[in-house]
Every structure is written in structure tokens, then in C-alpha cells.
N, C-alpha and C positions, 0 to 999 in steps of 0.2 A: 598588530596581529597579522598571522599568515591566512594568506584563504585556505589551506586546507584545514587547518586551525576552526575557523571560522564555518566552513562550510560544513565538517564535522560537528560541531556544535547545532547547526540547524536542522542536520539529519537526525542526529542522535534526541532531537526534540521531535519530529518528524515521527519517529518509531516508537516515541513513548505513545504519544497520541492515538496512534494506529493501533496499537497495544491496545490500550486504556481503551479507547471507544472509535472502533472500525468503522469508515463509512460505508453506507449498504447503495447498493445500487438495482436497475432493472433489469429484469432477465423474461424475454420472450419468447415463446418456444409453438412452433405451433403442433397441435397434438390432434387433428384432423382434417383431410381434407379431402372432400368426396361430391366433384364435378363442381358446382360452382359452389357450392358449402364450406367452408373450414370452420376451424377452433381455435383459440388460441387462449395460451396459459399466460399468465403475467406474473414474475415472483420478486421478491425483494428477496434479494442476496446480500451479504454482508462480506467484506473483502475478509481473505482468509488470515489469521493472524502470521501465519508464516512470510510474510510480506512485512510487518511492522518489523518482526524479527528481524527479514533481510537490513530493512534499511538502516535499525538502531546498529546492527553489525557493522555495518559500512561507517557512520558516523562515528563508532568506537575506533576505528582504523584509520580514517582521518583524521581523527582528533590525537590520535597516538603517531603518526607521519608530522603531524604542526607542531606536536612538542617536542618531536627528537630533533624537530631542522631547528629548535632554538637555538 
């Protein structure tokens, strides 16, 4: 098998995953600060699904590059 073959295939599993169930990550922001006081927010964010999208794209295109260089 060709690596892009290959490497398609890993992607394209890659963006189902991402799809199906997004990792969330932290997000800190701070929303006060007044002389030596501040505030801060802490959020759980989830990656956006247009990013699984990208990457199952990319994976469909290399996996379409590996079969035509057969």
C-alpha cells in the first residue's frame, strides 16, 4: 500500500471521530480586573465540527490520489 493510500485512510477515520464525538477543551478568559482584583471565567469548549469536516475531506482526497497512482 501507498502512504497516501494509507495516510488517507487514517484521516478519513480521524474526521469521523471528530464528527461523531468532538474533543472539548479549556478556555480562559479573564472578565475583570480592577487594581489588584481580577476575575476569571473558565469554559469548556468543544472543537468546532467544521474541523472534522476539514480533515475527513483531506482523507477522501488522499485516499482518492492512492487509488489513482495504483
Amino acid at each position: 500500500m501507498k502512504a497516501p493510500f494509507i495516510a488517507g485512510l487514517i484521516l478519513i477515520g480521524g474526521g469521523i471521530f471528530l464528527i461523531v464525538r468532538p474533543p472539548h477543551y479549556s478556555s480562559e478568559r479573564r472578565v475583570l480586573k480592577f487594581g489588584g482584583l481580577s476575575a476569571s471565567v473558565r469554559q469548556e469548549r468543544a472543537l468546532p465540527g467544521w474541523v472534522g469536516g476539514t480533515v475527513l475531506g483531506a482523507g477522501l482526497v488522499l485516499l482518492s490520489v492512492g487509488l489513482l497512482k495504483r
